[in-house]
N, C-alpha and C positions, 0 to 999 in steps of 0.2 A: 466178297465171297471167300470163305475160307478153303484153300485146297485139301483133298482126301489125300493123307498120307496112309503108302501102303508099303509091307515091309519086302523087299526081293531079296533073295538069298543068290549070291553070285561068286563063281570059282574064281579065285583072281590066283595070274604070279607073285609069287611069293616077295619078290623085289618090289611089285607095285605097290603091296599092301604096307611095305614098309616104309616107303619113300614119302606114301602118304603120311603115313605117320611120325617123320621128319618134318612133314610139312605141318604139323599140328603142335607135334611139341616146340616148334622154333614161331609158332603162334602164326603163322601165314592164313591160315583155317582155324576157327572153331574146334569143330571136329572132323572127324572121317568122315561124316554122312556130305557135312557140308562142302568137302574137297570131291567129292563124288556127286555132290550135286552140281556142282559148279562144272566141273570135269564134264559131264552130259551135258551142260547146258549149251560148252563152246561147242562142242558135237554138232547137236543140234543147230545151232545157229551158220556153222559152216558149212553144212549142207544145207539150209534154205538161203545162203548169202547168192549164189550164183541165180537160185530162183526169181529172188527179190532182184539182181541187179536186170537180171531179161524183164521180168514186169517194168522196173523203170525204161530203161531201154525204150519196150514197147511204148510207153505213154510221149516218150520224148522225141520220139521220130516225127519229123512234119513240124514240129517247133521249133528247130533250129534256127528259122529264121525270125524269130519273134524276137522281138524287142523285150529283155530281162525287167524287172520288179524297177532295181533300180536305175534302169535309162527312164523309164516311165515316172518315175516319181522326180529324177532331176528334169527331165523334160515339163512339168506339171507345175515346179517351181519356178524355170527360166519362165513360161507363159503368165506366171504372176506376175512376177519383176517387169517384165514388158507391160501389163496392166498399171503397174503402179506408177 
């Protein structure tokens, strides 16, 4: 699925616009659009990180005592070698 791109017109400081643009001509970014998408994107992602970390949280409480992937799986293979 291809996303709708839409254009926003936005006041920036005048130092951001330009730092950005540091950051384009020393080739870090593409373009401006792309340091500004990116730029939104850690945004974004930093405010659902605390969200995401409480949903794990939640799913992990009460498992604590569970035996991990891997004790199960070397335990799975000691009961082979005792078969063989």
């Amino acid at each position: 699925m291809v996303a709708l791109v839409v254009q926003v017109n936005v006041k920036l400081d005048e130092r951001i616009l330009r730092e950005v643009e540091e950051l384009v001509e020393e080739g870090r970014v593409r373009t401006k659009r792309e340091a500004f998408e990116k730029a939104l994107l850690l945004l974004l992602k930093s405010y659902k990180s605390p969200e995401l970390a409480e949903r794990i949280d939640s799913v992990r409480k009460g498992t604590e005592r569970m035996r991990g992937a891997t004790e199960a799986v070397v335990e799975a293979h000691e009961e082979e070698d005792e078969q063989l």
